[in-house]
C-alpha positions as CSV (number, residue, x, y, z in Angstrom):
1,X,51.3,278.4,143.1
2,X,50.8,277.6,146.8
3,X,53.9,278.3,149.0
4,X,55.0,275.9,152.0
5,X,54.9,278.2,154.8
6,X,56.4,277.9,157.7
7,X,55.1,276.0,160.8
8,X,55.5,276.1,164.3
9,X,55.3,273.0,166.3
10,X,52.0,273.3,167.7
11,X,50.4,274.3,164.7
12,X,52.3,270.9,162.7
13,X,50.6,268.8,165.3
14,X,47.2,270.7,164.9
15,X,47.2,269.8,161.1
16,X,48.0,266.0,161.9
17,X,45.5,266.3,164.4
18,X,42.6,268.0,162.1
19,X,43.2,264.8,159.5
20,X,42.2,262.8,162.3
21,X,45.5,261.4,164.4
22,X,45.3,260.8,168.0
23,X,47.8,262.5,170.0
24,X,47.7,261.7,173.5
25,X,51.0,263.3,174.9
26,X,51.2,267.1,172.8
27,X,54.5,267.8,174.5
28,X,55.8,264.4,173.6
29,X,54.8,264.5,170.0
30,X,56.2,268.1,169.8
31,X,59.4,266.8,171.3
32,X,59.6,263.8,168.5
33,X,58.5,266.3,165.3
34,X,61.2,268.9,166.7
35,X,64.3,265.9,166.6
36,X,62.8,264.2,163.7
37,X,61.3,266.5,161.2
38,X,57.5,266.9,160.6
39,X,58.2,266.7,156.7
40,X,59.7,263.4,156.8
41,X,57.2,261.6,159.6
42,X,54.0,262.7,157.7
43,X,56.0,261.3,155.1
44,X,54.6,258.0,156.8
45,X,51.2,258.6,156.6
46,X,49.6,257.2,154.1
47,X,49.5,253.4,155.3
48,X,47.0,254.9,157.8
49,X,45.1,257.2,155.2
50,X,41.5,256.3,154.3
51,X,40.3,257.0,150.4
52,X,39.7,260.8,151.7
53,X,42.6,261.7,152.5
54,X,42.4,261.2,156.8
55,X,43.8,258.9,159.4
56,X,42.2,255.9,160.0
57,X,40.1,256.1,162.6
58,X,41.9,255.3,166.1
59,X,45.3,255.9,164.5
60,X,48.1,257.6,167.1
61,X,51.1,259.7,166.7
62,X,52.9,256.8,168.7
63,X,51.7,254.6,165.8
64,X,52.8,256.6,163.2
65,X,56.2,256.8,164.8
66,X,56.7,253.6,164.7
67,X,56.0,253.0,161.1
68,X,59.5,255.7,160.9
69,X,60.8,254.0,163.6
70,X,60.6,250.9,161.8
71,X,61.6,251.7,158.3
72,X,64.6,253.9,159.7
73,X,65.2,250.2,161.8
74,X,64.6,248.2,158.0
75,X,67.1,251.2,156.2
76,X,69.8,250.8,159.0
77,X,69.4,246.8,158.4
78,X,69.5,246.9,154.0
79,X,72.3,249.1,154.8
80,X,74.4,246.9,156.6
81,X,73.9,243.9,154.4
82,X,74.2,246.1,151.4
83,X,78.4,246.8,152.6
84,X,78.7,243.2,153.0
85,X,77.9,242.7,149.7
86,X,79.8,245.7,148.3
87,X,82.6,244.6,149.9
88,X,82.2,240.7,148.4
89,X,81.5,242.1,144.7
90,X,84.9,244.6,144.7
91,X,86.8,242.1,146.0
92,X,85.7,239.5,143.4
93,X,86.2,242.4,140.6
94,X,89.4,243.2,141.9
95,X,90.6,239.5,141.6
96,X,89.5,238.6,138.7
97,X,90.7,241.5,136.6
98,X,94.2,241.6,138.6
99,X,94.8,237.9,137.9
100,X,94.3,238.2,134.1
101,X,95.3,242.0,133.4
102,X,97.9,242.7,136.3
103,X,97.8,244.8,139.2
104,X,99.1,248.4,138.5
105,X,97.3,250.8,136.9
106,X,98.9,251.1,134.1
107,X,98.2,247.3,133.2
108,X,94.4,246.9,135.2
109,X,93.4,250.3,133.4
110,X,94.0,249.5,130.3
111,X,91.1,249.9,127.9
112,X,92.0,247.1,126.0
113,X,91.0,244.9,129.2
114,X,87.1,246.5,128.7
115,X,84.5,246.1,126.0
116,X,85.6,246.8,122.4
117,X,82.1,247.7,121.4
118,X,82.6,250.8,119.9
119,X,79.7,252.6,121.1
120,X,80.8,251.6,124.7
121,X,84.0,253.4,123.4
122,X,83.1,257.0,125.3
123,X,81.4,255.3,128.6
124,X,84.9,253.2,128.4
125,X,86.8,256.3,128.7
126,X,84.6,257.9,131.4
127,X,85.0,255.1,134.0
128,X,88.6,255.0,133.8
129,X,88.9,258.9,134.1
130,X,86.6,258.4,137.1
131,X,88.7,255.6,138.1
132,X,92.3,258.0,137.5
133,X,90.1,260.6,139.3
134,X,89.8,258.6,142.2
135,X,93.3,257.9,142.5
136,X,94.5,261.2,142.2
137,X,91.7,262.6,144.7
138,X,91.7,259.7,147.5
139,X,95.3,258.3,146.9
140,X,96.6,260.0,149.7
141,X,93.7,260.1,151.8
142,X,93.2,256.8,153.0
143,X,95.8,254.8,155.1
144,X,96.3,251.9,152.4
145,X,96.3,254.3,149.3
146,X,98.8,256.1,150.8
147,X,101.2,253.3,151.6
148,X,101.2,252.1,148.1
149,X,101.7,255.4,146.6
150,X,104.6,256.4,149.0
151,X,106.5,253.1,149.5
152,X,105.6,251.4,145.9
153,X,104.4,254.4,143.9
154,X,101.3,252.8,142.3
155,X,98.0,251.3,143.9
156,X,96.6,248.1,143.1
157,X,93.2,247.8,141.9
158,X,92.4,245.4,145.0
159,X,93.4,248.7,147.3
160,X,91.5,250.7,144.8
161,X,88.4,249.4,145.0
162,X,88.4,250.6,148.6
163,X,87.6,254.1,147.6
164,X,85.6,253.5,144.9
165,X,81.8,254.0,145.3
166,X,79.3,251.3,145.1
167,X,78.1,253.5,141.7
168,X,81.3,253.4,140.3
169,X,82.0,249.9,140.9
170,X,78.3,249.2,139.0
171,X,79.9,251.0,135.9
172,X,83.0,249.4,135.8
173,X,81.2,246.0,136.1
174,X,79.2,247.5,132.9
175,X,82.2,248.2,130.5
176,X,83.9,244.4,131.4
177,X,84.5,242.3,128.5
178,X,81.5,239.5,128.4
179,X,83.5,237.0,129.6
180,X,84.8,238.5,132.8
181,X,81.0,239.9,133.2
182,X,80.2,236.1,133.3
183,X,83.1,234.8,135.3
184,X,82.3,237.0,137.6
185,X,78.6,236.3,137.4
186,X,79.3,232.8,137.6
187,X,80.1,232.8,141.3
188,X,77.0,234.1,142.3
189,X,74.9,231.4,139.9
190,X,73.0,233.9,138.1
191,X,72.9,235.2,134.6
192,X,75.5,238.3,133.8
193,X,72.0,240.5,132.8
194,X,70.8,239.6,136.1
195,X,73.9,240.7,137.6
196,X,74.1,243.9,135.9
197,X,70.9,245.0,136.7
198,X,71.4,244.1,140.1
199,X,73.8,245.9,140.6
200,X,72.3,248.9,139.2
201,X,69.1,248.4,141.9
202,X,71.5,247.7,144.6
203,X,73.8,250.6,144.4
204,X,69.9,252.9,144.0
205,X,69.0,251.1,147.7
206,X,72.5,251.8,149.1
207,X,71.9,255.6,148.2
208,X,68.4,255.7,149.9
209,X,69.8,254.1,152.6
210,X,72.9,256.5,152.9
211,X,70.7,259.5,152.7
212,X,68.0,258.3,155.4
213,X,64.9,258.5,152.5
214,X,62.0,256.4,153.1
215,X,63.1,253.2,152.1
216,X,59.8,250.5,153.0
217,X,57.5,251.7,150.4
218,X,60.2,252.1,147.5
219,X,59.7,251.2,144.1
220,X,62.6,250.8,141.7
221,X,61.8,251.9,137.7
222,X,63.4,248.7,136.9
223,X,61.9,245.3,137.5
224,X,63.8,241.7,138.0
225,X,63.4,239.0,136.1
226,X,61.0,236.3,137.7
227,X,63.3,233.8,139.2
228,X,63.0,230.7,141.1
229,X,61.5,232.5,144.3
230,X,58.5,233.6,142.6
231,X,57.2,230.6,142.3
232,X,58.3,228.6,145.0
233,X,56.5,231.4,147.2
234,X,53.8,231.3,145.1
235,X,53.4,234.7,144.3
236,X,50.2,235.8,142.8
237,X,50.1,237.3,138.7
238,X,48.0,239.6,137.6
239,X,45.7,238.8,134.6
240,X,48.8,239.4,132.1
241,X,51.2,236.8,133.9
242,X,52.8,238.6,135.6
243,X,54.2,238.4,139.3
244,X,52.3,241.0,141.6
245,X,55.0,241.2,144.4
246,X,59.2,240.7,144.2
247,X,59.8,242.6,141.5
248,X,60.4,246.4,141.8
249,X,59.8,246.9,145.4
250,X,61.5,245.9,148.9
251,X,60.8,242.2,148.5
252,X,62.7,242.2,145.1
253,X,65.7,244.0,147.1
254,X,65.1,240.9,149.3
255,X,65.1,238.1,146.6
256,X,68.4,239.7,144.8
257,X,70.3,239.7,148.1
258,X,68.9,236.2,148.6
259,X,71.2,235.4,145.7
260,X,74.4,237.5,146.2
261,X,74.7,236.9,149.9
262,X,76.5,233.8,151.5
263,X,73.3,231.7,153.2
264,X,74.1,232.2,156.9
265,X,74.6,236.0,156.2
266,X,71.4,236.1,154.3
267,X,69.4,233.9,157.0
268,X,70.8,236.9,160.0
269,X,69.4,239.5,157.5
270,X,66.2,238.0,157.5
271,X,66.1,237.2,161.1
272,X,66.6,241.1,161.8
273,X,64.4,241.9,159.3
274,X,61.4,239.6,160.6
275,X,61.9,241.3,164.3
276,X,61.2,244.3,163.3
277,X,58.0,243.2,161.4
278,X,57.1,242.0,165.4
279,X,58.0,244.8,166.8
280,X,55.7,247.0,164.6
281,X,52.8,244.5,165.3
282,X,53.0,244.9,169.2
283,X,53.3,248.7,168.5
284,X,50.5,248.9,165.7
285,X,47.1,247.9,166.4
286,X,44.9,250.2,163.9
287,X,46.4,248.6,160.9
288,X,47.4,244.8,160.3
289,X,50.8,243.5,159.2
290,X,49.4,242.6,155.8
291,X,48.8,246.6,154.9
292,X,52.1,246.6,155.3
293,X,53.4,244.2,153.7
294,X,51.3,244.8,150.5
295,X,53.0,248.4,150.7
296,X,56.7,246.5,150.6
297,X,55.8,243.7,148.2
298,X,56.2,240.9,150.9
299,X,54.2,238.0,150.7
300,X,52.8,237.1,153.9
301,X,55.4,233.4,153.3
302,X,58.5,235.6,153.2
303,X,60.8,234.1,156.2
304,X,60.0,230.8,153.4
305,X,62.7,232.0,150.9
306,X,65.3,231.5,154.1
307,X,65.3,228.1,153.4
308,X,65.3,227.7,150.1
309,X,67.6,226.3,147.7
310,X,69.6,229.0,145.4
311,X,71.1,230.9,147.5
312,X,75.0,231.8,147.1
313,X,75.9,228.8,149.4
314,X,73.8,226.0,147.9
């Protein structure tokens, strides 16, 4: 088995340099793979790779750093959008079962108020340890957990869901009763399957985006339904039926936050998203924009789905 050995600077740019990248400033590329990492940069590499395995021809460092530069700028942008909606969905969660189960724990924790299914009956019983877990971990951690637990000795699930985790809030959406799943699911318009797996893909992007991985090319094991925005946009199928783009890579992050996001929160995200799109086209000349948006699953119509109807406003 080969081993990674180490390498020092000079020799990481000589092996970039070897598979054909242009490196007109050495010291500053050294500078930039010392702060950055080499790993995760040639991690970027292949939308400039030809069939065998070397740079395009013409291709610059300063090119390739701004493919990182602009998926780190695309992660930091998911990830912001991503706490608005984690913060919508908890607080719809929290409401919905406080109003109809109550709002200490003893009452909202229940597992009466889940899924009777009896072979939910263990992944019942693990979420609310987690969710006893949390309480006994964070409770006095965090300003509003604390006040609760010293001044009214319990914590209301609305207070709760504040130190819950995006994951954990998935699960508990999984072990509702089916008709909270599609109460709750009813606000955003969609189907409570649609919701459940979105939630699922949602919380995997929020971890990516927590954990700096590469985020532009990602493809998710499970795909979305086809919904309305496939076919408005027009998206081409492939000679089974099936939608090409939108449904396990970034543009199917974009069409499920289309739907969960209020309209003018969804038309900024978009905004920033289609400035950095022009930013990487004044900074990349070797490749065109439409490599790249092959490699994310964007149709080159994507600012379209701004203005269409469906959206959690409309």
């Amino acid at each position: 088995m080969n081993k990674k050995e180490f390498r020092t600077l000079e020799e990481q740019v000589n092996i970039m340099i070897n598979k054909g990248l242009k490196v007109n400033d050495i010291e500053k590329a050294k500078d930039v793979l010392f702060r950055e990492n080499y790993f995760f940069i040639n991690g970027y590499r292949t939308l400039f790779y030809t069939k065998d395995r070397r740079f395009v021809e013409g291709t610059t460092f300063d090119e390739l750093y701004s493919l990182f530069l602009f998926d780190r700028n695309i992660r930091n942008i998911i990830f912001k959008y991503l706490l608005v909606f984690e913060n919508n969905i908890k607080s719809i969660i929290s409401y919905q079962l406080s109003k109809k189960y109550g709002y200490m724990e003893k009452d909202y924790l229940n597992p009466k108020n889940f899924t009777q299914d009896m072979k939910e009956k263990r992944r019942v019983e693990d979420v609310i340890n987690k969710m006893k877990r949390q309480i006994r971990i964070n409770g006095e951690k965090h300003t509003a957990t604390f006040h609760y637990i010293t001044k009214y000795h319990y914590i209301p699930l609305w207070i709760l869901v504040k130190v819950l985790s995006f994951g954990l809030i998935n699960e508990l959406f999984g072990i509702l009763k089916e008709e909270d799943q599609n109460e709750i699911a009813t606000f955003y318009k969609i189907d409570k399957e649609d919701l459940k797996v979105y939630l699922g893909l949602l919380a995997n992007y929020r971890n990516l985006c927590a954990h700096e991985d590469i985020v532009y090319e990602h493809k998710t094991q499970t795909y979305i339904e086809d919904t309305y925005f496939h076919h408005k946009l027009n998206i081409p199928k492939n000679d089974l039926g099936e939608y090409i783009k939108g449904k396990n890579d970034l543009f199917a992050l974009v069409i499920m936050l289309k739907q969960v996001l209020q309209a003018d929160r969804f038309k900024e995200f978009m905004a920033e998203i289609n400035r950095c799109f022009d930013i990487f086209d004044l900074n990349v000349s070797t490749i065109e924009n439409s490599k790249l948006y092959d490699k994310m699953g964007f149709p080159e119509n994507y600012m379209d789905i701004v203005d269409m109807q469906g959206g959690l406003d409309e």
